[in-house]
RODO-2510 file (C-alpha; in nm, 4 decimals, decimal comma):
residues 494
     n   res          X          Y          Z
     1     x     0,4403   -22,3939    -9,8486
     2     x     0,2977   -22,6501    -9,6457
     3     x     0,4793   -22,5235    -9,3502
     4     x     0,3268   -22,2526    -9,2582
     5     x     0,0778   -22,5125    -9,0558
     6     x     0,3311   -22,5481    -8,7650
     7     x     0,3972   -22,1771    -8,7344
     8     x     0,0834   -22,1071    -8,6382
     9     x     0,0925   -22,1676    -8,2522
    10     x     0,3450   -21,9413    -8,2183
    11     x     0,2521   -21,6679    -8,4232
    12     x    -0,0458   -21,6312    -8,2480
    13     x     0,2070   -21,4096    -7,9903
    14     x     0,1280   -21,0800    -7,8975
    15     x     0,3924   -20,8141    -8,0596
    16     x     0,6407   -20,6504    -7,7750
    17     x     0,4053   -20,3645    -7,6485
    18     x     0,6881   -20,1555    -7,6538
    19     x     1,0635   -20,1903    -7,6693
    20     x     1,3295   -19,8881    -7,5177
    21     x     1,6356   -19,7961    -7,6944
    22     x     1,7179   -19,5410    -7,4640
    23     x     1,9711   -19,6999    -7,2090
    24     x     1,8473   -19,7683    -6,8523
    25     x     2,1496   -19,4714    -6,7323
    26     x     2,0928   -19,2107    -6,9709
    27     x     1,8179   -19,1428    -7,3143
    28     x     2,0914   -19,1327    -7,5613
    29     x     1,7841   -18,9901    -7,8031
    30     x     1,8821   -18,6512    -7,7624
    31     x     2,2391   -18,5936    -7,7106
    32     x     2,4968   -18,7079    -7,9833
    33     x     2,5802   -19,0519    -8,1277
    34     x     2,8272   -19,2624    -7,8539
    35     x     3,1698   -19,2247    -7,9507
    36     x     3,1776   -18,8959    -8,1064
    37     x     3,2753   -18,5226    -7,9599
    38     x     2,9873   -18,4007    -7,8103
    39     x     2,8868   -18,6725    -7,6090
    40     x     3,1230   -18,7336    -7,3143
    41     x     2,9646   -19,0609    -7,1933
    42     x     3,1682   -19,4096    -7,2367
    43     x     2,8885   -19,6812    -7,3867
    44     x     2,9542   -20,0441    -7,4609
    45     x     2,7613   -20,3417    -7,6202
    46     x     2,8150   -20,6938    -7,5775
    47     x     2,8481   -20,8737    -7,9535
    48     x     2,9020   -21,2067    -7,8629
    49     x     3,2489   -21,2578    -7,7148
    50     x     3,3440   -20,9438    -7,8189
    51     x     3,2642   -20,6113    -7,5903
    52     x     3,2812   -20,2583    -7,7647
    53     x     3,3596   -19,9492    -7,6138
    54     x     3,2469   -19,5944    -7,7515
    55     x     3,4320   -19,3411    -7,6429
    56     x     3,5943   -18,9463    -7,7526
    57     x     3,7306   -18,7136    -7,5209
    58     x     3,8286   -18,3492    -7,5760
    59     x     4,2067   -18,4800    -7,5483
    60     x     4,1526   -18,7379    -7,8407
    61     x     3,9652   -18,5268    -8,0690
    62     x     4,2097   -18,2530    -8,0290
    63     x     4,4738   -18,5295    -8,1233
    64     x     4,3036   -18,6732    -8,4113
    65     x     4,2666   -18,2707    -8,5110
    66     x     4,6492   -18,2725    -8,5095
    67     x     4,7113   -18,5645    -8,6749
    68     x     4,5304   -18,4568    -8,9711
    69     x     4,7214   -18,1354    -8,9709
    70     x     5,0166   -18,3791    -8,9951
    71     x     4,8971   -18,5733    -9,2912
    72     x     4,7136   -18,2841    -9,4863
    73     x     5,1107   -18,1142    -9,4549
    74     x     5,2478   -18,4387    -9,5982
    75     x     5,4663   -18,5384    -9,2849
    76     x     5,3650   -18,8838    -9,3789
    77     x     5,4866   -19,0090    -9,6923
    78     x     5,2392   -19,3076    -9,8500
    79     x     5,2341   -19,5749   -10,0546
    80     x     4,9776   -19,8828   -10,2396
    81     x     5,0045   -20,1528    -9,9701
    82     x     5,0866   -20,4441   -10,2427
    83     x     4,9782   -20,7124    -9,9915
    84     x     5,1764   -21,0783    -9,9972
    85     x     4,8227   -21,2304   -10,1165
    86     x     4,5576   -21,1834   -10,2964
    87     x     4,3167   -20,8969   -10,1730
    88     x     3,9547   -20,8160   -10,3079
    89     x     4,0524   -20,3824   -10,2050
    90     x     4,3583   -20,1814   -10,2690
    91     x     4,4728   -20,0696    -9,9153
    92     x     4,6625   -19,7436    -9,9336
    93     x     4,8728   -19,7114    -9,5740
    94     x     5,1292   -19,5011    -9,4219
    95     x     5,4694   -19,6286    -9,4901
    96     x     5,5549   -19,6074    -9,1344
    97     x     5,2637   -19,8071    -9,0261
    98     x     5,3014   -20,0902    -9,3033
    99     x     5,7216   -20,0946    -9,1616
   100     x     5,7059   -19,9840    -8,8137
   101     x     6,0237   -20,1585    -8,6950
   102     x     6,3431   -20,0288    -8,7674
   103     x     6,4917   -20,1511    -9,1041
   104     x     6,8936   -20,1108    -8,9121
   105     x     7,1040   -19,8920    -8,7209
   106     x     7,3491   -19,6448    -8,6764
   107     x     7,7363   -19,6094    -8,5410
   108     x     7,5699   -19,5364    -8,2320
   109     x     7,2681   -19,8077    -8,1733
   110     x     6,9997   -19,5929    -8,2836
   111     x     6,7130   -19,7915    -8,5061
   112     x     6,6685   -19,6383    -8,8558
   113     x     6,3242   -19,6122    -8,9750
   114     x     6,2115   -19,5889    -9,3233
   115     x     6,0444   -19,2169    -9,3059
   116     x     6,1704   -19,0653    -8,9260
   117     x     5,9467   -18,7995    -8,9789
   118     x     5,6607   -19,0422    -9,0367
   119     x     5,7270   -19,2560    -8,7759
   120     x     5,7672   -19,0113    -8,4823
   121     x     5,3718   -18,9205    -8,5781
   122     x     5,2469   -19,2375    -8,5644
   123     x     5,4672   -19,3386    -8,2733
   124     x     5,3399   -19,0267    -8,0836
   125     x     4,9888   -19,0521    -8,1692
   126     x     4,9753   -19,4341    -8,0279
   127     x     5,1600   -19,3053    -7,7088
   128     x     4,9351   -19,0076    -7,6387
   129     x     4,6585   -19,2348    -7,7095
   130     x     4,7872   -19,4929    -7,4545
   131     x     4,8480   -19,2092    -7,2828
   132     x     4,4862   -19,0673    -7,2703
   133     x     4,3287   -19,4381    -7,2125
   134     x     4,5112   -19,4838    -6,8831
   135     x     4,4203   -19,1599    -6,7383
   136     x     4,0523   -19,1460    -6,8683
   137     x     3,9547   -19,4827    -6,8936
   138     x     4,1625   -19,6801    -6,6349
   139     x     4,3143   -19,9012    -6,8989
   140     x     4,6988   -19,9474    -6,8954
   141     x     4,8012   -20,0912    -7,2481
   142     x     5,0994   -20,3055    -7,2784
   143     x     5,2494   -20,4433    -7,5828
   144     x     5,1151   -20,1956    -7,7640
   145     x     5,1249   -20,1945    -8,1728
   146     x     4,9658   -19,9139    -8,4551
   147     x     4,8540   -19,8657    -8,7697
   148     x     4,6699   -19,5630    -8,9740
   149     x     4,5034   -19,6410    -9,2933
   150     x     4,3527   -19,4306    -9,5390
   151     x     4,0259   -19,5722    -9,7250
   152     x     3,9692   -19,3893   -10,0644
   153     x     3,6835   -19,3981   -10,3313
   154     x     3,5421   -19,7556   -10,3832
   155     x     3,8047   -19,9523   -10,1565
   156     x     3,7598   -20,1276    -9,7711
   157     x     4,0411   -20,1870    -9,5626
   158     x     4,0596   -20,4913    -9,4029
   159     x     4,2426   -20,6114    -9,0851
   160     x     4,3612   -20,9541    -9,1029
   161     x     4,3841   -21,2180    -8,8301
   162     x     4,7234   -21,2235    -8,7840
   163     x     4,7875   -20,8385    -8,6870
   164     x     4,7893   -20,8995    -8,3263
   165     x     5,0935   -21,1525    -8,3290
   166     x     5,3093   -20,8731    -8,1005
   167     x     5,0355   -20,8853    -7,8345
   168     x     5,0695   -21,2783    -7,8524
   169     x     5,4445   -21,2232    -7,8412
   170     x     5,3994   -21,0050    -7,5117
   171     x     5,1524   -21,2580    -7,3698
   172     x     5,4089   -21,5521    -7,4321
   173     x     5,6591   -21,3574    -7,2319
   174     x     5,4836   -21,3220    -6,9844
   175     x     5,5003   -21,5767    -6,6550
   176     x     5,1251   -21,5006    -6,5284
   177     x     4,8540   -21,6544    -6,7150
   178     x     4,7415   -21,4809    -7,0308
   179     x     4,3795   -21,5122    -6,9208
   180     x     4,4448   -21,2572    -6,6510
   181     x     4,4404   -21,0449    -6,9795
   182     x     4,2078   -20,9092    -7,2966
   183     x     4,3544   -20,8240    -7,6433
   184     x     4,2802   -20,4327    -7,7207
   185     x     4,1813   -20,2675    -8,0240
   186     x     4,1603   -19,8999    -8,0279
   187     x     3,9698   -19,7915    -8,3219
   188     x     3,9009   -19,4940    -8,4917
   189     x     3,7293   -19,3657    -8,7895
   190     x     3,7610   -18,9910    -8,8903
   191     x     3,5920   -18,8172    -9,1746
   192     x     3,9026   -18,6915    -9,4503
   193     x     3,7617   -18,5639    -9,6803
   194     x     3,3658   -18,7403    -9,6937
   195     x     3,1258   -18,6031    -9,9344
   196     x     2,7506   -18,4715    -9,8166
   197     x     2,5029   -18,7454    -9,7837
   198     x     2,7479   -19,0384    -9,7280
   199     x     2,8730   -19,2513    -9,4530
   200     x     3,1586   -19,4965    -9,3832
   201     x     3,1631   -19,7531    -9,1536
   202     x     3,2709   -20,0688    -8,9358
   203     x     3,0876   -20,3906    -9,0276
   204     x     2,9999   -20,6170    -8,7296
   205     x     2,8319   -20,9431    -8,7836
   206     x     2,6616   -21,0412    -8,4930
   207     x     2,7217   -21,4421    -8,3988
   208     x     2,3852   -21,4493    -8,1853
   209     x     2,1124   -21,3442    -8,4548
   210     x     2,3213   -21,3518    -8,7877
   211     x     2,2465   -21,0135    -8,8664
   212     x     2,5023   -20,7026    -8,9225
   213     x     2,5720   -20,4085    -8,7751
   214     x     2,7207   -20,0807    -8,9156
   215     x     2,8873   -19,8368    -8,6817
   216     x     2,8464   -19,5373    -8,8987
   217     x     3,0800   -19,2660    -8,9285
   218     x     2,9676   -18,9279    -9,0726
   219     x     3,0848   -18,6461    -9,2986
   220     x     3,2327   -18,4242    -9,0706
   221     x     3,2696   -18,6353    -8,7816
   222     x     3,5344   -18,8919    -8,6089
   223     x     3,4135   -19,2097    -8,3868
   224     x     3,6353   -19,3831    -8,1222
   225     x     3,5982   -19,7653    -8,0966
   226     x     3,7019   -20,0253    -7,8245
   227     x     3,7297   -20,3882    -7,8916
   228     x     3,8321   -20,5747    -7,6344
   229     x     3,8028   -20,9595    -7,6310
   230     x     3,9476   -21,2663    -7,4012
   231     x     4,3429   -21,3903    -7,6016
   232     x     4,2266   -21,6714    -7,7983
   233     x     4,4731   -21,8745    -8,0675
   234     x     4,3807   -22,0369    -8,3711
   235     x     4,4307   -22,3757    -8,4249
   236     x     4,7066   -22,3469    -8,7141
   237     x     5,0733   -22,4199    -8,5606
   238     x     5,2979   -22,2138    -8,8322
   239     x     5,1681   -21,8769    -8,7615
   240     x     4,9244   -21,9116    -8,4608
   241     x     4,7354   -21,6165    -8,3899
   242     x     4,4451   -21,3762    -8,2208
   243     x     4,1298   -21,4272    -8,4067
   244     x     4,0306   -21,0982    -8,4583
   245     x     3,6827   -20,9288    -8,3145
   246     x     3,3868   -21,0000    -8,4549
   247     x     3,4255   -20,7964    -8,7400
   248     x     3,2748   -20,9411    -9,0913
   249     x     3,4733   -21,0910    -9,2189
   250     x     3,8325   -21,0144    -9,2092
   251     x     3,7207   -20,6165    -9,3078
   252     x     3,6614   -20,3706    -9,0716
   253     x     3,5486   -20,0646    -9,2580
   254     x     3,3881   -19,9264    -9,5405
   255     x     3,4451   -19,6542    -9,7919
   256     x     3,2285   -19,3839    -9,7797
   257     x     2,8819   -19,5076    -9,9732
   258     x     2,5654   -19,3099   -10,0397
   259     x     2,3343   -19,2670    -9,7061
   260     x     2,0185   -19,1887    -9,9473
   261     x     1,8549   -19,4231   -10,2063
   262     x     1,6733   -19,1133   -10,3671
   263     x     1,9639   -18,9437   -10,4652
   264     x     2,4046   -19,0301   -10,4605
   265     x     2,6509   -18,8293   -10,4438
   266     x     2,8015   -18,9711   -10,7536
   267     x     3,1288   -19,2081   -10,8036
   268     x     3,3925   -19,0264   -10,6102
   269     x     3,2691   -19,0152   -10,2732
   270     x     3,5697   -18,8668   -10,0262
   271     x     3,7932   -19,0369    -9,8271
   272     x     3,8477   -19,1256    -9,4546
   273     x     4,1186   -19,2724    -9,2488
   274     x     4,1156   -19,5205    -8,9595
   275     x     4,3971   -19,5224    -8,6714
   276     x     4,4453   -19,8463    -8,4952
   277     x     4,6481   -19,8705    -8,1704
   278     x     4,6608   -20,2514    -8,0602
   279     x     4,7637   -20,3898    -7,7180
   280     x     4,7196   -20,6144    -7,3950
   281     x     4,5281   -20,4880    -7,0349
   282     x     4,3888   -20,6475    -6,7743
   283     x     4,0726   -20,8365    -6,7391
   284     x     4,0329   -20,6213    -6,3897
   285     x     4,0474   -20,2701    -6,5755
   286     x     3,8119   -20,3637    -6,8520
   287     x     3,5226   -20,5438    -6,6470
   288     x     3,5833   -20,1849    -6,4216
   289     x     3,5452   -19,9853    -6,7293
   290     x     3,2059   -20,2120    -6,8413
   291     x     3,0722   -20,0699    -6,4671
   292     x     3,0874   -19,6700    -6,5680
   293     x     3,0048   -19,7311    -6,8815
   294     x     2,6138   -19,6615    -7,0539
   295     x     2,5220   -20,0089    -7,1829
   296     x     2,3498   -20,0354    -7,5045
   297     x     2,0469   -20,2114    -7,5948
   298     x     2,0737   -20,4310    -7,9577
   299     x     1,7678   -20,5590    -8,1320
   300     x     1,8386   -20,9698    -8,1310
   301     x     1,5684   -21,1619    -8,1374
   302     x     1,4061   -21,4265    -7,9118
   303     x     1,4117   -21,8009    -8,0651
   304     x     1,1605   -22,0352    -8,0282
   305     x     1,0300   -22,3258    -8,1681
   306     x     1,3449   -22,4761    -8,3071
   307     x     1,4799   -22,1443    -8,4434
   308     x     1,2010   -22,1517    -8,6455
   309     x     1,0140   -21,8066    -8,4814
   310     x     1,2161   -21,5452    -8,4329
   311     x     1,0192   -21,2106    -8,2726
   312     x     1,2864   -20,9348    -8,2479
   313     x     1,2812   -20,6731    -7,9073
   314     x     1,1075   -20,4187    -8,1735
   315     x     0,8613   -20,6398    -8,2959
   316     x     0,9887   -20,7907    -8,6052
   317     x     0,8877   -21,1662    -8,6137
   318     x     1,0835   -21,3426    -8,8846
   319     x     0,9349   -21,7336    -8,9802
   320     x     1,1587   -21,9932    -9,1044
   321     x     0,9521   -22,1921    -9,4004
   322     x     1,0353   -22,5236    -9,5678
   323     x     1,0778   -22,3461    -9,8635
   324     x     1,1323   -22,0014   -10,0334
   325     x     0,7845   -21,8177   -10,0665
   326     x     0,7161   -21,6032   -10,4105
   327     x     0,4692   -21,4124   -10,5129
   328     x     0,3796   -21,4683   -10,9436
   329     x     0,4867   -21,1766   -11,1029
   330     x     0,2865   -21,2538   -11,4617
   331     x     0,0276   -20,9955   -11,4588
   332     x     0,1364   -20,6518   -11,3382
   333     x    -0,1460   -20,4832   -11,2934
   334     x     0,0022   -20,1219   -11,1758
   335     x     0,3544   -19,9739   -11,2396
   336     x     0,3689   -19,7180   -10,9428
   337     x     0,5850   -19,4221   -11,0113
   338     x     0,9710   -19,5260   -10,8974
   339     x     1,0413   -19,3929   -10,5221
   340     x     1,3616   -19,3821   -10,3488
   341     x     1,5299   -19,5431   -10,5847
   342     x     1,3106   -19,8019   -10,6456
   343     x     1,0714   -19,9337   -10,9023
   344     x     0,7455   -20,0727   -10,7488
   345     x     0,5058   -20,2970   -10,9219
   346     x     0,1538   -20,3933   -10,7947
   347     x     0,0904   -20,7633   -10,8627
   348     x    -0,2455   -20,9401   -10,9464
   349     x    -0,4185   -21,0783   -10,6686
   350     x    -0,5924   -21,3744   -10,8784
   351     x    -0,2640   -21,5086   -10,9799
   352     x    -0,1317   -21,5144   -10,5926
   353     x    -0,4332   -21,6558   -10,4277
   354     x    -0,2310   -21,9895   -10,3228
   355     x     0,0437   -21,7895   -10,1580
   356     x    -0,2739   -21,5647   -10,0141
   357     x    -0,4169   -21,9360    -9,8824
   358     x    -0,1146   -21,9918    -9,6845
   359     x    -0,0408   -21,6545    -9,5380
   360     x    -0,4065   -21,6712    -9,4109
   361     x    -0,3678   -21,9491    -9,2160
   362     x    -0,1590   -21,7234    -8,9639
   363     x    -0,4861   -21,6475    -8,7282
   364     x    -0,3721   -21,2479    -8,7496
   365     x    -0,3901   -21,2775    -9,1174
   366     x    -0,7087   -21,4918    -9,1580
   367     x    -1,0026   -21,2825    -9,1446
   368     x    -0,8723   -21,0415    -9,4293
   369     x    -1,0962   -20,9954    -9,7126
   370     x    -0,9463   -20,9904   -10,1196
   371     x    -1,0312   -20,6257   -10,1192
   372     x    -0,7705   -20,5634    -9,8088
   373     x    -0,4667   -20,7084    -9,9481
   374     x    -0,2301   -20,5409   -10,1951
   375     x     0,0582   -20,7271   -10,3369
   376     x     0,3730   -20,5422   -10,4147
   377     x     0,7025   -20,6019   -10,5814
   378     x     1,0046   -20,4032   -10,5065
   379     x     1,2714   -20,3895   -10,7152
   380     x     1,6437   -20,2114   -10,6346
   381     x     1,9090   -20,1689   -10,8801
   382     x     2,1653   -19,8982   -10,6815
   383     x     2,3102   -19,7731   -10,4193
   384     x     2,1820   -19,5888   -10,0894
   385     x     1,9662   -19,6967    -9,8551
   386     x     1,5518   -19,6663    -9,9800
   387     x     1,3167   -19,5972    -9,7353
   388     x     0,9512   -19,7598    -9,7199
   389     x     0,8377   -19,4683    -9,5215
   390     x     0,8983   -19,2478    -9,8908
   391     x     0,7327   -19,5140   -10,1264
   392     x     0,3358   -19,3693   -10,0743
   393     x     0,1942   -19,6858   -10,0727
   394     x    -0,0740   -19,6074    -9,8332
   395     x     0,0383   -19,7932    -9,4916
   396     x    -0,1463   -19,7221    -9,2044
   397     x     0,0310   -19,8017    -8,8890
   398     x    -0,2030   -20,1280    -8,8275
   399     x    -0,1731   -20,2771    -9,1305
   400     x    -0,0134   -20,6226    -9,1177
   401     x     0,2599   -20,6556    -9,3756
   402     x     0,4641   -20,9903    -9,4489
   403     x     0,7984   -20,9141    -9,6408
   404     x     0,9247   -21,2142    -9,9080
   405     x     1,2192   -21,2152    -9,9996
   406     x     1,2465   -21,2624   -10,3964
   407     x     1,5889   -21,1624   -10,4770
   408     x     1,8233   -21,3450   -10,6710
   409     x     2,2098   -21,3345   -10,6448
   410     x     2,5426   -21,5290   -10,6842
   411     x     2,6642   -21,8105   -10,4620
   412     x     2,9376   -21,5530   -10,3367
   413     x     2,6618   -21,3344   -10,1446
   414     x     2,4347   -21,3345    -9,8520
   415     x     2,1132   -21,1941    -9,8474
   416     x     2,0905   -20,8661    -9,6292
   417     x     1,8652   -20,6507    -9,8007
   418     x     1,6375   -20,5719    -9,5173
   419     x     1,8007   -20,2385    -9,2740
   420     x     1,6908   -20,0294    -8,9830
   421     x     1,8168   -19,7262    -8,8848
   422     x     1,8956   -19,7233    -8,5802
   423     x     2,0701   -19,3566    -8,5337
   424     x     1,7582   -19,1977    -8,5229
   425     x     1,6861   -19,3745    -8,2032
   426     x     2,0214   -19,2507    -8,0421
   427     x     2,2246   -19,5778    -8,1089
   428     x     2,5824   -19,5559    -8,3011
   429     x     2,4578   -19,8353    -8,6146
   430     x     2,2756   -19,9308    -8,9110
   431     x     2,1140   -20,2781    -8,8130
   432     x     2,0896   -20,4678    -9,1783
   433     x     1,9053   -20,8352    -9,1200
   434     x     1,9840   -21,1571    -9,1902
   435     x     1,6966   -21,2440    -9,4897
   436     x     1,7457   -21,5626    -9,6770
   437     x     1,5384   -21,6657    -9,9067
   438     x     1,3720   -21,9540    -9,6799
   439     x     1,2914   -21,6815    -9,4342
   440     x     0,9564   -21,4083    -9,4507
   441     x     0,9177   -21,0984    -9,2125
   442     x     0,5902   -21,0130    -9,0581
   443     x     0,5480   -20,6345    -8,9076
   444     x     0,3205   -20,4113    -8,8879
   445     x     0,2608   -20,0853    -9,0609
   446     x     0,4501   -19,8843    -8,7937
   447     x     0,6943   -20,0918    -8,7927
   448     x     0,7536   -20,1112    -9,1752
   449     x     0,7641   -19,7455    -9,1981
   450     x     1,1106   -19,7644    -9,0149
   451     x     1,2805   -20,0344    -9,2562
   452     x     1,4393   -19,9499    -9,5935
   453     x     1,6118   -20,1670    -9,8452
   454     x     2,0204   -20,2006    -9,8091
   455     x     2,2063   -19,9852   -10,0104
   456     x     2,3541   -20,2557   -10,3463
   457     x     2,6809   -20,2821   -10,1717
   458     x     2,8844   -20,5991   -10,2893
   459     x     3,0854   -20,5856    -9,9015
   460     x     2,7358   -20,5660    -9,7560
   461     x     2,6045   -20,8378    -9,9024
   462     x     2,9808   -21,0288    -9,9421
   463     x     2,9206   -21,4026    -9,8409
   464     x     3,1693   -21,4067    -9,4902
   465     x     3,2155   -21,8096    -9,5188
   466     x     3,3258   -21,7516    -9,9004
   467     x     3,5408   -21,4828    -9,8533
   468     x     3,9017   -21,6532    -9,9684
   469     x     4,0540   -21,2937   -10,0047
   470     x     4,1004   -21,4234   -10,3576
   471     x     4,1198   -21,1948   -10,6481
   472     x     3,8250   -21,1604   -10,8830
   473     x     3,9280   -20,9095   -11,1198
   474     x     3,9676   -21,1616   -11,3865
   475     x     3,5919   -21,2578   -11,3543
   476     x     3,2370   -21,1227   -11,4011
   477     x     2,9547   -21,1693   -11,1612
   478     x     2,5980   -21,0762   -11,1991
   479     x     2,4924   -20,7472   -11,0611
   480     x     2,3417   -20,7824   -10,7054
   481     x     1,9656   -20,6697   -10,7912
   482     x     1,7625   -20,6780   -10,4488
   483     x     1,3776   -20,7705   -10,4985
   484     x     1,1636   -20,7826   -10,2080
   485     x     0,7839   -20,8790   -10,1900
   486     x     0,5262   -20,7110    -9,9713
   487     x     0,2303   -20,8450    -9,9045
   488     x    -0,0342   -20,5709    -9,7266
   489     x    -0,3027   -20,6505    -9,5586
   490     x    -0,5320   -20,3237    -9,4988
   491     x    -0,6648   -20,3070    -9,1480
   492     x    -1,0235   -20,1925    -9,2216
   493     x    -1,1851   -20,5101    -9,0260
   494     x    -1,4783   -20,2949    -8,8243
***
């Protein structure tokens, strides 16, 4: 606990007086998420390498509007995907997106396709998205590929690395140099049939500060996607290949899961479908594109002192110690009634006064008498995401909290159980942090009122270096149970 001692110079920094999440073009806060229907404008963020594009047009939602008349009339016949591997999800598909090359042909040359009928719609839906893209966006796809996928109760489809070997194939044909180009993803979530109080969603793990992002899709809604990143091959010879966006960590969206931690919608929880039109454009139309387009602000952090400081753009400083910090959880003095999902113990204060000692020695912390500190353990079981701002314990926006994390879970996780909302602030994702258990988070009470606990989601919390796609229904793991401490101190210093 020692090293808390070399934290202090740098702590002693003043919180961000104030940090805009409206975009420097346009406030976003009060017209409708990027991407979706009613808001016209084409955003992007920068994640790493990767750029992403928000975008829906009148002409595209009126064509995803048609192709769910298609599917909801059974012009597309389906089938389980029964993948050549091991996979941790069942991925139900289209047939004529898991075989969309012709399986022969006829007398007279023309290629025979599993389900015609089936693979006309997908075949026009990728063309009058191409179609749309050029005229409204500039882009000209070539070597274009597609898929449609439908996510049902409890799975996540995943794309794999090696679904972009027909833009590779186009780029090896080609006698100009590939870096002239970017790899294209079109991508598209739309609500099926999504019950109340959920959401689906892309997961993004963000390179720079660790952390991950969910683009969040919404009952009743559809969100267009652009990924667009620089051709890059792996480093295997027998099938080399585009590594994907990055998108954690070969999936790219969720089933729908409960939005609330106070209440759930129960086990069966809708369905949605994602379309996927792949391809190659120039490097010319999409840095054009970037220059029209709103960009959006992300909450990384600033690193200093070795990585061991970070102090995020909304105020969130996160300390690296030598060691995990816990609070002693012997005597609970107070069982608080259970709030959003959550029950909420109030520790002793005697039997913490050494983990007191070192938080004090941060110079904002120092002058707080025994009477101003409460000591808090949080403990979630379930889904849903459980909001501090619903717990009534009392926070005053200048309180000083300092967040421990205390939660114990297999090998084959990460710890993400700290989240921020960020839709409320106009902005198309949940922002779920990076919290291992080496690592504390100091805010404030305003601050604090904005964070909740991430939903008990084993993808969420799915360990991206571990993930061998290897099946695990012949074992058990442990429950992920999230437990988070929270140290207050009460600002009532005169």
């Amino acid at each position: 606990m020692s090293s808390f001692k070399y934290l202090i110079p740098v702590l002693i920094i003043s919180l961000l007086s104030s940090y805009s999440y409206a975009s420097k073009k346009s406030d976003t806060n009060n017209l409708k998420l990027p991407g979706r229907y009613k808001n016209r404008n084409v955003s992007v963020v920068d994640f790493g390498s990767t750029d992403v594009f928000f975008y829906m047009t009148p002409e595209k939602h009126h064509l995803l509007e048609n192709l769910l008349n298609k599917i909801n009339n059974e012009e597309l016949k389906l089938t389980i995907d029964v993948n050549h591997y091991d996979c941790l999800t069942t991925e139900i598909s289209a047939i004529a997106s898991k075989y969309p090359d012709p399986i022969g042909y006829d007398e007279q040359s023309n290629p025979i396709y599993v389900d015609e009928k089936g693979h006309y719609v997908l075949e026009s839906y990728a063309q009058n998205l191409s179609n749309i893209t050029k005229e409204k966006l500039g882009l000209n796809i070539k070597g274009m590929s597609r898929e449609i996928n439908f996510v049902l109760n409890q799975d996540a489809h995943k794309f794999h690395q090696d679904q972009s070997a027909k833009q590779f194939t186009f780029l090896k044909q080609q006698s100009s140099d590939s870096s002239k180009y970017k790899i294209f993803q079109d991508l598209t979530l739309v609500d099926w049939d999504m019950s109340k109080d959920t959401f689906s969603a892309t997961i993004i793990q963000d390179n720079l500060s660790e952390d991950r992002f969910l683009i969040t899709l919404f009952p009743k809604e559809s969100v267009g996607m652009i990924f667009s990143q620089s051709p890059k091959h792996l480093s295997r010879t027998a099938h080399p290949s585009y590594t994907v966006p990055t998108i954690f960590p070969f999936h790219a969206v969720l089933s729908p899961i409960d939005y609330n931690g106070s209440y759930s919608a129960g086990s069966s929880k809708g369905k949605r479908l994602s379309t996927v039109v792949r391809g190659v454009v120039l490097n010319q139309e999409i840095e054009k594109l970037k220059e029209h387009s709103i960009v959006l602000p992300i909450n990384r952090y600033v690193s200093k002192n070795n990585d061991t400081i970070r102090e995020y753009r909304n105020g969130i400083i996160s300390v690296k110690t030598k060691k995990p910090l816990y609070t002693n959880d012997n005597q609970v003095i107070y069982k608080h009634n259970d709030a959003e999902n959550v029950e909420i113990l109030e520790l002793d204060f005697e039997n913490n006064k050494d983990l007191i000692l070192q938080l004090k020695k941060v110079p904002e912390l120092n002058n707080y008498l025994p009477k101003d500190i409460k000591i808090f353990r949080m403990i979630k079981k379930d889904g849903g995401f459980s909001r501090f701002s619903m717990m009534n314990l009392n926070i005053d926006d200048s309180d000083q909290i300092v967040l421990l994390n205390a939660s114990q879970i297999p090998e084959k996780y990460s710890y993400f159980n700290l989240s921020q909302d960020f839709t409320s602030e106009g902005l198309p994702w949940i922002q779920i942090y990076h919290f291992p258990l080496n690592r504390v988070f100091k805010v404030t009470g305003k601050i604090f009122k904005k964070l909740s606990l991430t939903p008990i989601e084993e993808i969420l919390f799915r360990n991206a270096d571990k993930d061998s796609m290897s099946t695990d229904g012949l074992s058990s793991y442990k429950k992920i149970v999230s437990r988070l401490d929270c140290v207050i101190f009460k600002n009532n210093i005169k």
